[in-house]
GUDREN-76290 format. One record per residue: x negated, y, z of N, C-alpha, C in turn; residue number from 1. Coordinates in pm, whole numbers. Last residue first. Example, Ala and Ser with C-alpha at 12.3 -4.5 7.8 and 13.67 -1.06 7.14 Angstrom:
SITE    n_xx    n_yy    n_zz   ca_xx   ca_yy   ca_zz    c_xx    c_yy    c_zz    n
SITE   -1285    -225     708   -1367    -106     714   -1290       3     787    2
SITE   -1319    -569     780   -1230    -450     780   -1320    -330     780    1
This chain:
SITE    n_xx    n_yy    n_zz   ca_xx   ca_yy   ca_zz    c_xx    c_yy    c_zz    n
SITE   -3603   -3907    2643   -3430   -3832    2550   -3458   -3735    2447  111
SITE   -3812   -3829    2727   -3779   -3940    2587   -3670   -3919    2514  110
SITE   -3823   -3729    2972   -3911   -3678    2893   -3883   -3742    2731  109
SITE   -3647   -3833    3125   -3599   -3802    3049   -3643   -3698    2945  108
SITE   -3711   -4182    3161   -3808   -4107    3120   -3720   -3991    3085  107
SITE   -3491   -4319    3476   -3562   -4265    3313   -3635   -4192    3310  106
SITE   -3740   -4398    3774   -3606   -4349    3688   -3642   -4368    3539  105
SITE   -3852   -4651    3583   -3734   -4660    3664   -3819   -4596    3758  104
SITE   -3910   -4844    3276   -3958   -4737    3310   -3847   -4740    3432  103
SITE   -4102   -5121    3035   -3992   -5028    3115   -4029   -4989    3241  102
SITE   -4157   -5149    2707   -4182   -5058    2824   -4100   -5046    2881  101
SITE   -4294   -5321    2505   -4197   -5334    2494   -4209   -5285    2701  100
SITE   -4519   -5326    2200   -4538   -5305    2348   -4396   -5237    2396   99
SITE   -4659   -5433    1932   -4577   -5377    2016   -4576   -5398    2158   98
SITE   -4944   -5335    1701   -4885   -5436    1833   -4758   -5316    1847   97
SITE   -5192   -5386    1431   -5075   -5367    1473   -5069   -5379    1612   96
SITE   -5439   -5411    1452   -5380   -5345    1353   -5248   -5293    1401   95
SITE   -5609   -5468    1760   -5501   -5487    1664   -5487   -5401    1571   94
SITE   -5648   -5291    2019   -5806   -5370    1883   -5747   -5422    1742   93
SITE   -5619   -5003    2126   -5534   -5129    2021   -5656   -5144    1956   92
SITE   -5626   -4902    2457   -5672   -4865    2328   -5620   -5037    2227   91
SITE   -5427   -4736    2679   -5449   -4828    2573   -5531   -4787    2506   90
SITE   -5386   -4546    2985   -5423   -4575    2874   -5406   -4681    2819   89
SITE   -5289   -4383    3327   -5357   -4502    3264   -5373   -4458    3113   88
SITE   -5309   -4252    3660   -5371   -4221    3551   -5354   -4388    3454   87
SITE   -5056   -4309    3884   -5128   -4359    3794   -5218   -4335    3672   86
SITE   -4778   -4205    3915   -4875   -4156    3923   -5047   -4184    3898   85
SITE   -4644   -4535    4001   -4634   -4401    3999   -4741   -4323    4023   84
SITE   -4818   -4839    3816   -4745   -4740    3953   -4757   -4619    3974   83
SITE   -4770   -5044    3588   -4807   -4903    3625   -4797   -4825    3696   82
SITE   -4846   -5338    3464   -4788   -5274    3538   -4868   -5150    3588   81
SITE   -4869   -5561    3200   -4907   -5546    3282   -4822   -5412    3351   80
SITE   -4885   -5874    2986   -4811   -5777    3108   -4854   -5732    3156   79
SITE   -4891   -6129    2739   -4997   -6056    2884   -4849   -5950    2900   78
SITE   -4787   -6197    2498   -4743   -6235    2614   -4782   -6195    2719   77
SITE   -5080   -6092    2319   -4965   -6138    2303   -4913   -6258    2397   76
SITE   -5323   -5962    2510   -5295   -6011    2443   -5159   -6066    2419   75
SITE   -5582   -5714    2678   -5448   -5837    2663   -5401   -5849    2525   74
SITE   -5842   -5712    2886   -5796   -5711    2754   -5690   -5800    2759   73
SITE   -5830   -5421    3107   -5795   -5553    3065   -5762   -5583    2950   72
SITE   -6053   -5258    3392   -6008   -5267    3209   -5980   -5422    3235   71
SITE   -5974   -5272    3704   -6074   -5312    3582   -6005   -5298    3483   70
SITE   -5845   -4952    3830   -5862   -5121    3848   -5908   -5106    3750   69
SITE   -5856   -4698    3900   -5868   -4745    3986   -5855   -4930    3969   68
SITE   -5630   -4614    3613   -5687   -4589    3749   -5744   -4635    3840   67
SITE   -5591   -4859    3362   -5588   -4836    3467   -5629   -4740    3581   66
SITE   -5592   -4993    2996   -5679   -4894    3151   -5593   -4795    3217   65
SITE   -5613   -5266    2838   -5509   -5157    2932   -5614   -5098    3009   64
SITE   -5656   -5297    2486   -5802   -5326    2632   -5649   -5210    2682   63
SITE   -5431   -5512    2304   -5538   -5440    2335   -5635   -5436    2460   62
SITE   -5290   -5693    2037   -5423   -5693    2137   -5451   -5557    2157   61
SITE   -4981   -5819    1885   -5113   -5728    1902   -5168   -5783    1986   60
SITE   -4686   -5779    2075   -4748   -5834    1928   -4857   -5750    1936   59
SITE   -4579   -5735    2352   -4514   -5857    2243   -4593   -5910    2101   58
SITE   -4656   -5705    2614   -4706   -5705    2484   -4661   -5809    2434   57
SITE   -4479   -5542    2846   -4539   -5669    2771   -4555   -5661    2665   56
SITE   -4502   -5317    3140   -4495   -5359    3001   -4534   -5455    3011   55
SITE   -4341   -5135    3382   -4378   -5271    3331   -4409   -5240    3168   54
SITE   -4354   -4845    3602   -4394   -4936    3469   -4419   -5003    3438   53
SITE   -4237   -4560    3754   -4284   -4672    3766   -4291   -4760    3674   52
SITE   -4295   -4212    3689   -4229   -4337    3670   -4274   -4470    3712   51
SITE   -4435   -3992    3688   -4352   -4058    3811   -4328   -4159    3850   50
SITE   -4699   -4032    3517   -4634   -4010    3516   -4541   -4075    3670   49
SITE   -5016   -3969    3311   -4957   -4043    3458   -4801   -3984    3458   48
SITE   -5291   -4086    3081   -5208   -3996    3165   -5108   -4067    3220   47
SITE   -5596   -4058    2869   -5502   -4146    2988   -5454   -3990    2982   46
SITE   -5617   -4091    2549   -5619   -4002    2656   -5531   -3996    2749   45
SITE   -5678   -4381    2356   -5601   -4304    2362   -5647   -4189    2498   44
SITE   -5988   -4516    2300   -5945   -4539    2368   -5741   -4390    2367   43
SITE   -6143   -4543    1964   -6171   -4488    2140   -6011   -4509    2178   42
SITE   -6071   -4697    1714   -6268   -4683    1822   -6233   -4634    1922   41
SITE   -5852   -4891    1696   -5907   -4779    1767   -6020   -4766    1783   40
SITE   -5705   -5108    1429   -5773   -5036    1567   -5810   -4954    1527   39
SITE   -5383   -4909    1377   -5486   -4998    1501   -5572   -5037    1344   38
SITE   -5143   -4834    1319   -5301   -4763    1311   -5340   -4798    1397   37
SITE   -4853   -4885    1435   -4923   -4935    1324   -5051   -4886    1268   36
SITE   -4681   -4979    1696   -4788   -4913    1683   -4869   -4986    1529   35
SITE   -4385   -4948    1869   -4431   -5016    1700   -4548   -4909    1717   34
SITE   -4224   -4992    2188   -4310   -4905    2116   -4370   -4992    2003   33
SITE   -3912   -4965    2319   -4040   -5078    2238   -4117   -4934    2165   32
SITE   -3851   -4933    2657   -3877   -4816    2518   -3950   -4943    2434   31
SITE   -3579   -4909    2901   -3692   -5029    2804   -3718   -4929    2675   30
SITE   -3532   -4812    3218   -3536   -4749    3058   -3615   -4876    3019   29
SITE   -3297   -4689    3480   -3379   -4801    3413   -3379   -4803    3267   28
SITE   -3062   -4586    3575   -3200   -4593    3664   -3256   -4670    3621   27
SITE   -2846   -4613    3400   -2846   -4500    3463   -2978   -4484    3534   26
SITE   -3014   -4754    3123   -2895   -4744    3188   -2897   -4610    3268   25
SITE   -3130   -4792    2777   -3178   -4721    2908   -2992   -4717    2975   24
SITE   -3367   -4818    2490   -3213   -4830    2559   -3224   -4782    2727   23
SITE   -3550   -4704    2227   -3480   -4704    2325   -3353   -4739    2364   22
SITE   -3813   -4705    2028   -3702   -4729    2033   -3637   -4744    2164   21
SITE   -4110   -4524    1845   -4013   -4560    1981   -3876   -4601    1976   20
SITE   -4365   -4540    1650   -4249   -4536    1677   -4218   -4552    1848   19
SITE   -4694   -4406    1558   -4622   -4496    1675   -4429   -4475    1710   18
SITE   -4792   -4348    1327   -4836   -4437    1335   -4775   -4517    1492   17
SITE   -4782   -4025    1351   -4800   -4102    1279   -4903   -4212    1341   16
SITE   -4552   -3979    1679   -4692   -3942    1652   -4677   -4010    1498   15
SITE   -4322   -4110    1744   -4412   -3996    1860   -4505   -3969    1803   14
SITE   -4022   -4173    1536   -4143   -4092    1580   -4251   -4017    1651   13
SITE   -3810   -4346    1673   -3805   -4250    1746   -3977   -4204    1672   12
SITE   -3550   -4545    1527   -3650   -4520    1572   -3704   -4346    1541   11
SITE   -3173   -4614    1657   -3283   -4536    1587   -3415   -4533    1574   10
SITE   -3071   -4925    1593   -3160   -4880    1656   -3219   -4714    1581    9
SITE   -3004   -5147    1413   -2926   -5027    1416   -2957   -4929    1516    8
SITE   -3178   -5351    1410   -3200   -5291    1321   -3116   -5170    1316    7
SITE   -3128   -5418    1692   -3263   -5374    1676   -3253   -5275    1529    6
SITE   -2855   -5354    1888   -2914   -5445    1795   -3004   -5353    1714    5
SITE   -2731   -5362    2196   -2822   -5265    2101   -2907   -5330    2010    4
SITE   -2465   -5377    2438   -2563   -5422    2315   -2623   -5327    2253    3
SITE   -2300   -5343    2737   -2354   -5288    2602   -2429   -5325    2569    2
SITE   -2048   -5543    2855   -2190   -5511    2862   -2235   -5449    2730    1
């Protein structure tokens, strides 16, 4: 079984202030995302994708938005989920958080 130990991990620059790290099989991706410019006065600029989507928030707080369901504020251990095509968003009340993503197919928008 293949391993991927965190500190030998590349991280992945999407922006200043949000890393990415990745593993991923043939039909299934986990991305941790390190977000360090929190908070937010507004909200990031939803968008949607094929993919289908779990996350958990491993560290931090934010408000999840959704398409079509209520804003949620979560918090370290919350979860939530993204179904294909889905307009959604974050905004981070946190300084910090991670948020630990998976995706099925891959993203091979990430590769």
């Amino acid at each position: 079984m293949p391993t991927v130990k965190f500190e030998h991990t590349p991280a992945h620059t999407v922006r200043p202030g949000l890393t990415r790290k990745l593993i991923y099989a043939q039909n299934l991706m986990t991305a941790i995302l390190d977000f360090t410019d929190g908070p937010w006065l507004e909200r990031e600029a939803p968008h949607a994708h094929a993919h289908e989507q779990t996350s958990y928030v491993a560290k931090g707080e934010i408000i999840f938005y959704c398409e079509g369901e209520e804003d949620a504020h979560l918090k370290e251990g919350d979860m939530f989920v993204v179904p294909s095509g889905k307009l959604h968003t974050i905004r981070l009340l946190s300084n910090e958080a991670r948020l630990v993503d998976s995706f099925t197919p891959l993203r091979n928008d990430f590769l």
